[in-house]
C-alpha positions in Angstrom: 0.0 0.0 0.0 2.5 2.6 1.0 3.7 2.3 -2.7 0.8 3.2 -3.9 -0.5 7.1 -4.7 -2.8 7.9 -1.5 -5.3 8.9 -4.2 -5.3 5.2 -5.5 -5.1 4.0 -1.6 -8.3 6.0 -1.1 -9.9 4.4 -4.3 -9.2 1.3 -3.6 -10.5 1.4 0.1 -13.8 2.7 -1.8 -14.0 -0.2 -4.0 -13.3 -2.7 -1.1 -15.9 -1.7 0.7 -17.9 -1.1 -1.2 -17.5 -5.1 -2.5 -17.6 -6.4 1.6 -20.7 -4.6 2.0 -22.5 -6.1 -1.1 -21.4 -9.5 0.1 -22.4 -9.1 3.8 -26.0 -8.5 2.6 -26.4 -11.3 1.6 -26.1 -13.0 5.0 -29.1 -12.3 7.4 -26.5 -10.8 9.6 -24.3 -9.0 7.5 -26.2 -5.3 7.8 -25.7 -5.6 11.9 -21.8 -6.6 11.4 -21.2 -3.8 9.5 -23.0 -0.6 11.2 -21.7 -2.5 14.9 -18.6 -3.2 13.9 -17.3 -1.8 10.5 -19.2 1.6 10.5 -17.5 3.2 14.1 -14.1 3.2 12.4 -15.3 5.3 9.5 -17.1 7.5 12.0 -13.8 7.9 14.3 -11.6 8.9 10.7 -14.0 11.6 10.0 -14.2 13.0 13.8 -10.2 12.7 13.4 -11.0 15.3 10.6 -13.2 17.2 12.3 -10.8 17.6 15.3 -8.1 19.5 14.0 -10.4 21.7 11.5 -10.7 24.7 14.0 -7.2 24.4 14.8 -6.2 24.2 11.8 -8.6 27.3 10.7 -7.2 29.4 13.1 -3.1 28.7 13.0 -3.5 28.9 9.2 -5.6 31.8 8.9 -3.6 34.0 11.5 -0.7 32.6 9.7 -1.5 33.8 6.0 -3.0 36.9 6.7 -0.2 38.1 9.7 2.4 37.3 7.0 0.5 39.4 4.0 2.1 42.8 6.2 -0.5 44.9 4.2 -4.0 45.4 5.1 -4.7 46.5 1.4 -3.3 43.1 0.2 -5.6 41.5 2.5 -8.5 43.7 1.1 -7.3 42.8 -2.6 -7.1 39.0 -1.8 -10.2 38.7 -0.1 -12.5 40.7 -3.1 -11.2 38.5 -5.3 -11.8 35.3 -3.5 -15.3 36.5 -2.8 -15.8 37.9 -6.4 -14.6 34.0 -8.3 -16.6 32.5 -6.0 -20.3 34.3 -6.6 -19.3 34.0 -10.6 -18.3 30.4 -10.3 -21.7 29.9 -8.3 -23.4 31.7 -11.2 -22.2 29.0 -13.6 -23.2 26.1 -11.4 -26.6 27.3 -10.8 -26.9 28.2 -15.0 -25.7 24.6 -16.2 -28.3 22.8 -13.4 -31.0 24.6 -14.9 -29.9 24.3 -18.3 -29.6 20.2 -17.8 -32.9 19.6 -15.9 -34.9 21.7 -18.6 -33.4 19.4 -21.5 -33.9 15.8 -19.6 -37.0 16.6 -17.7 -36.4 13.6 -15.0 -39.4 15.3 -12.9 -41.7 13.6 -15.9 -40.9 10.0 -15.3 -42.5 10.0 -12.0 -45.5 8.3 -11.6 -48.4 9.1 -8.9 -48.0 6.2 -7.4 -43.9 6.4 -6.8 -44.9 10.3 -6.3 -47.3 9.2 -3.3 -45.0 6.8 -1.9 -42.0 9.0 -1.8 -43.7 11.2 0.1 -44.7 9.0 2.5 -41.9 7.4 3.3 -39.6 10.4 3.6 -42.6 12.7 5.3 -40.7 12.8 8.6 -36.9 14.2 6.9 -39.2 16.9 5.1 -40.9 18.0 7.5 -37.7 18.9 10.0 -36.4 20.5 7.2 -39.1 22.9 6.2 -39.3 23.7 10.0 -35.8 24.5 10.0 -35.9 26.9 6.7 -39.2 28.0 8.6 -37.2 29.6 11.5 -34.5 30.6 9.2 -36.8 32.6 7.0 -38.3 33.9 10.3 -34.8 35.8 10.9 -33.6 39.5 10.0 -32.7 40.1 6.5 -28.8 40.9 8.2 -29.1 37.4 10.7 -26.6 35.6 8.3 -24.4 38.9 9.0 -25.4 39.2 12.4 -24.4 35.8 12.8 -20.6 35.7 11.9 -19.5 37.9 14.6 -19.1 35.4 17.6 -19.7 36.6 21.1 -17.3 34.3 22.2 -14.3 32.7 20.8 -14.1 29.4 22.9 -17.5 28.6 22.5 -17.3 29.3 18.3 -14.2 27.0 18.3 -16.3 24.5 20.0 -18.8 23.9 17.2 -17.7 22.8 13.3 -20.8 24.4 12.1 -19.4 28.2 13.3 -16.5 28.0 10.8 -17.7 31.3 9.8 -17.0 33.0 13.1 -13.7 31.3 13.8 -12.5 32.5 10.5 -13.8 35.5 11.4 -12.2 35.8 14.5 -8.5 34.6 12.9 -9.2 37.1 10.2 -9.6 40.2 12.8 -6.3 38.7 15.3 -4.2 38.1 12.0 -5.1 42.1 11.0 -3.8 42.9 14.5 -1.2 41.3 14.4 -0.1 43.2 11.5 -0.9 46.8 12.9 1.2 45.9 16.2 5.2 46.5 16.1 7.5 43.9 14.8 9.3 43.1 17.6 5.7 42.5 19.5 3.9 40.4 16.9 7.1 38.3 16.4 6.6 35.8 19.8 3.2 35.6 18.7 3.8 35.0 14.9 5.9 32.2 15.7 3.6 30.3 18.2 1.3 29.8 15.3 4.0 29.2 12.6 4.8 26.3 14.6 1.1 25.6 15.6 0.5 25.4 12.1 3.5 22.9 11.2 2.2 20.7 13.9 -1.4 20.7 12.7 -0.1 20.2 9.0 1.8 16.8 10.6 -1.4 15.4 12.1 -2.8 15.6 8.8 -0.3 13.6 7.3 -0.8 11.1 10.3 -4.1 10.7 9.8 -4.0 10.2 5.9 -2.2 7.0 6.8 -5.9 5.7 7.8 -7.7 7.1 5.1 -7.9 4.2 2.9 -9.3 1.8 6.6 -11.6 5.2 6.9 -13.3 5.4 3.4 -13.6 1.4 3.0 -16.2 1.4 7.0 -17.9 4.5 5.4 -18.7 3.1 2.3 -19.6 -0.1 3.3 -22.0 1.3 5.8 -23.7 3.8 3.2 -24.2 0.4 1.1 -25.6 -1.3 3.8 -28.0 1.8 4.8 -29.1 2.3 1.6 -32.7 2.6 1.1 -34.8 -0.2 -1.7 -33.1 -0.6 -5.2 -36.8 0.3 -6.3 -37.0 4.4 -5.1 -33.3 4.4 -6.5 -35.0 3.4 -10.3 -37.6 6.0 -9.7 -34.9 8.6 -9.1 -32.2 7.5 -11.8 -33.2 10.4 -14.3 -32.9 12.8 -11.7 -29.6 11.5 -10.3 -28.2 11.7 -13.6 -29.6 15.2 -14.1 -27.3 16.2 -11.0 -24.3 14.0 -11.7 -24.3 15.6 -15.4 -24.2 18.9 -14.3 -21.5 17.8 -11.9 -19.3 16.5 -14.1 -19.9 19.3 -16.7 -18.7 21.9 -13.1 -16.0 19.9 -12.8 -15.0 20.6 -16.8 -15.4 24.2 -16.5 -13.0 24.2 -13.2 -10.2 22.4 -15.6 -11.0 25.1 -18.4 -10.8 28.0 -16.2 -7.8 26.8 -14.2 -6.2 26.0 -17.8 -6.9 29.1 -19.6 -5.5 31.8 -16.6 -2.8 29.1 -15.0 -1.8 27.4 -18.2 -2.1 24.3 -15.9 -3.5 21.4 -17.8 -6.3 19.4 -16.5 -4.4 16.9 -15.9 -2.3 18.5 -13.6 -4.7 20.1 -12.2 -6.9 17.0 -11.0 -4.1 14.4 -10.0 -3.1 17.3 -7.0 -6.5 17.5 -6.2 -7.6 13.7 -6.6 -6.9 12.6 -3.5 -9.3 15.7 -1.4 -12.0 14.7 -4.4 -12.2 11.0 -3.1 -12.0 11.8 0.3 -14.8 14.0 -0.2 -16.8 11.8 -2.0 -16.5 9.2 0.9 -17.0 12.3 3.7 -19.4 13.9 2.4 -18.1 17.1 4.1 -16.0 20.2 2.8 -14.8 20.8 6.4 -13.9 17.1 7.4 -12.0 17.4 4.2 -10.2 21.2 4.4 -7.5 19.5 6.0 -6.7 17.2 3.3 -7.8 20.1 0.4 -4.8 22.6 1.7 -2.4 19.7 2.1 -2.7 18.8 -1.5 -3.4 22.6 -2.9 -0.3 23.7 -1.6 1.8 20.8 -2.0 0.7 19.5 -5.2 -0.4 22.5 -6.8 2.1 25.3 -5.9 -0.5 27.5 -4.0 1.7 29.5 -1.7 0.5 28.9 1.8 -0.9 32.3 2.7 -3.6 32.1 -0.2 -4.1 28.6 0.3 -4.9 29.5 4.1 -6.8 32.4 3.4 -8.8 31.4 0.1 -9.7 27.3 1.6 -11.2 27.9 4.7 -13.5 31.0 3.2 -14.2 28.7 0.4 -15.2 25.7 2.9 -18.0 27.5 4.5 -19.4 29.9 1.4 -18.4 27.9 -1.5 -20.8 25.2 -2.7 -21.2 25.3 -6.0 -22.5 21.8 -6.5 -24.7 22.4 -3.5 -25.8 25.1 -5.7 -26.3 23.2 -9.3 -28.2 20.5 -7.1 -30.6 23.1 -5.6 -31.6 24.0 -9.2 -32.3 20.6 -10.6 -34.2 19.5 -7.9 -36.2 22.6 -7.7 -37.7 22.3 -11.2 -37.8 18.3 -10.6 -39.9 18.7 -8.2 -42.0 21.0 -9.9 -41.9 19.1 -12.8 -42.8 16.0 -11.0 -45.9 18.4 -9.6 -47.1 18.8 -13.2 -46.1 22.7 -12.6 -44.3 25.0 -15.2 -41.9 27.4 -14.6 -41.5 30.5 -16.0 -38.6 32.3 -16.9 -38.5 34.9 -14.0 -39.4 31.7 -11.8 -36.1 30.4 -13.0 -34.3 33.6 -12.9 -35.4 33.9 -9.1 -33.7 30.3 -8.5 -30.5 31.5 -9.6 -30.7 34.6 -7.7 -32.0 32.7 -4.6 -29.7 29.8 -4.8 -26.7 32.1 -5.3 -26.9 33.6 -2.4 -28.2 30.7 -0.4 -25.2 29.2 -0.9 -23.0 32.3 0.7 -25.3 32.2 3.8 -26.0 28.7 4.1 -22.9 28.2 6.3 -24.9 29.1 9.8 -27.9 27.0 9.1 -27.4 23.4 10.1 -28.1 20.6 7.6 -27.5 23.9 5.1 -28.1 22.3 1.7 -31.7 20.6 2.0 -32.6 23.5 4.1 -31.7 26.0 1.8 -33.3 24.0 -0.5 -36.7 24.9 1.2 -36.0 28.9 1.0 -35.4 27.9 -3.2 -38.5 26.5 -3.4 -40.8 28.7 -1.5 -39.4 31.5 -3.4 -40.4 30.2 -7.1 -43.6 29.1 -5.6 -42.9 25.0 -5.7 -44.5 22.8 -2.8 -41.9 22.6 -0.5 -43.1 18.8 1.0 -41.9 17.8 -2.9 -38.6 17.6 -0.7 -39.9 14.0 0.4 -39.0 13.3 -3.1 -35.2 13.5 -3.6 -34.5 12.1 0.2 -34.2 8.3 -1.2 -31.0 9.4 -3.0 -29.6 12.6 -0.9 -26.9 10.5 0.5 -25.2 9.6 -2.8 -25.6 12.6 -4.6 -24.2 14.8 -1.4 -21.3 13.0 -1.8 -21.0 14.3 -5.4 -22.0 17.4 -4.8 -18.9 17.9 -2.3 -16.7 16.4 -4.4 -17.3 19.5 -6.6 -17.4 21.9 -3.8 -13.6 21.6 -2.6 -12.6 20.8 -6.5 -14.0 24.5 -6.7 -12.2 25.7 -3.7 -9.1 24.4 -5.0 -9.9 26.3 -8.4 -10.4 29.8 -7.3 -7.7 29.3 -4.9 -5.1 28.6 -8.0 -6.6 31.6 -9.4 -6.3 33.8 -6.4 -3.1 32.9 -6.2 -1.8 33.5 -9.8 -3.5 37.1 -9.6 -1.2 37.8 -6.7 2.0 36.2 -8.2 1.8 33.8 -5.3 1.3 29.8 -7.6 4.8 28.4 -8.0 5.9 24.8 -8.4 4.5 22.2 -6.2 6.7 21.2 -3.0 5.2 17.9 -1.7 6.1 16.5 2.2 5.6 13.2 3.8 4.9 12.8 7.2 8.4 11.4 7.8 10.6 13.5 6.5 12.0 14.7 9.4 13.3 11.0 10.5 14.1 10.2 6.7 18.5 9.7 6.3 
């Protein structure tokens, strides 16, 4: 194994388990064996992940932006970031529309499958809307309200306030810069080291990512709802892996044509964050990994990596996005509704900027998805409809999401004069001869 890429490790942990799982169900106790006994070992990789996100937000961050020593750099990084990131959005949303008008999957529904969707996914629907509920209920500046934390500790305690930590490494990094040399220095070198030690766990823990992403397939196989509501769905799952796959295209095309990096390039560095993402189903789980490889792989110097990745974690979700489009006109496709033009104009408005302040609301993308479709006027219990495949296609859906983090940040970085050649480490090399 260790002579193996960790992208192919990764893959073929994927492809192992996904193999054990098919085989344990066909023993009566196969499904027990592996959510007791298989499935805790993919949940203890991704809390590994989890861990050392905040701490690895915060040394990074205070890192990159101390070391920028100009307030109007920071100003000039973070518009563009910010700026790539809404236009990038505005492509996703355009091409999920533009696919789910051509294929129509809403139309292959029948009543009957319609009706028993419903039903069985009721429950998940329901918490949803009541989530979006409260969230509509909220000032129009909540979002804004909401990344200034009141409290540091208690922001680093929670994965879902990314948003205020980075605000809060964001705000310490600019004052370290406006203090004296000789003052910031002690402090600057506390988290140079911080980081370096944070960056080392990754590595550590990338040892166990193939043993991670072979328990969490097999348990998704295991879990996975009849074979039957996956046939009703197939048209619409293709709809959203289509789109995908057509994001992930323009990513290579717009990396190519400003970095003159080639595609290939481009997605053997990022490979390896793409498969663990696919298996995690979460951009922050995966940040770790995403920087790792963006800097190493793909000669982002590490004060845009640290600065343009963690921002890009939490507002970033351009598959999100594309998914939020084609399942909005699904549904109201399935419905027997047409939408109009504005109707779909609204969904790209809406869904752009659900996806910049979807980062405070828990369970962001189906909620958000809610907010979509009250705003062009579609039934918001058709949610019940696209639960039976949610799982799967989150896990594409993410993939895209940090393969467009990694994008901008190459782009970011060659505005600045900051992407050089890659300079890759192993978790070793202080101990190698």
């Amino acid at each position: 194994m260790k002579k193996l890429a960790l992208h192919w490790q990764i893959l073929l942990g994927m492809i192992l388990g996904v193999v054990f799982a098919l085989i344990m169900t066909q023993f009566e106790w196969g499904s027990t064996f592996v959510s007791k006994w298989i499935k805790p070992f993919g949940n203890m990789f991704i809390s590994a992940l989890k861990l050392i996100a905040v701490p690895l937000i915060l040394g990074s961050l205070i890192k990159g932006v101390s070391d920028l020593k100009d307030i109007s750099k920071l100003s000039l990084m973070g518009g563009r970031t910010i700026g790539i990131y809404i236009f990038t959005t505005l492509i996703a949303v355009t091409i999920g529309l533009g696919i789910v008008n051509i294929i129509k999957p809403g139309h292959s529904i029948s009543e009957e499958t319609r009706l028993q969707l419903v039903e069985s996914y009721k429950g998940d629907a329901d918490s949803k809307i009541a989530a979006a509920a409260k969230q509509k209920e909220a000032g129009p500046l909540q979002a804004l309200e909401d990344i200034v934390p009141s409290n540091i500790f208690q922001a680093a305690s929670d994965n879902g306030n990314m948003l205020q930590v980075i605000f809060f490494a964001i705000f310490f990094g600019v004052g370290l810069i406006l203090i004296p040399e000789e003052q910031s220095k002690p402090v600057k070198d506390f988290f140079d080291g911080f980081n370096e030690v944070i960056l080392k766990l990754i590595d550590i823990i990338m040892l166990v990512a193939p043993f991670g992403v072979f328990a969490l397939l097999a348990a998704l196989i295991v879990e996975a709802p009849s074979t039957d509501l996956f046939k009703a769905l197939s048209w619409y799952a293709l709809s959203v892996v289509l789109g995908l796959a057509l994001m992930m295209l323009v990513y290579a095309g717009i990396v190519y044509l400003f970095t003159k990096k080639t595609p290939t390039f481009f997605f053997n560095g990022i490979s390896p964050a793409q498969l663990l993402a696919f298996s995690t189903s979460s951009s922050a789980a995966t940040l770790p990994l995403t920087m790792e490889r963006v800097e190493e792989h793909l000669g982002v110097e590490e004060e845009v990596a640290s600065f343009v990745l963690p921002i890009g974690a939490t507002i970033n979700m351009d598959g999100t996005s594309l998914y939020q489009a084609v399942a909005a006109v699904f549904i109201a496709q399935a419905f027997g509704m047409d939408l109009s033009l504005s109707a779909q104009l609204g969904i790209i408005a809406t869904a752009t900027l659900a996806s910049i302040g979807s980062a405070a609301v828990p369970g962001a993308g189906m909620v958000m998805l809610v907010i979509v479709l009250a705003q062009a006027g579609i039934p918001e219990a058709g949610l019940a409809l696209i639960f039976a495949v949610d799982r799967p296609l989150d896990m594409c859906r993410t993939t895209v999401n940090i393969t467009g983090d990694a994008a901008v940040s190459m782009l970011v970085a060659k505005s600045v004069g900051k992407l050089g050649e890659p300079k890759e480490k192993h978790w070793d090399d202080n101990y190698k001869k």
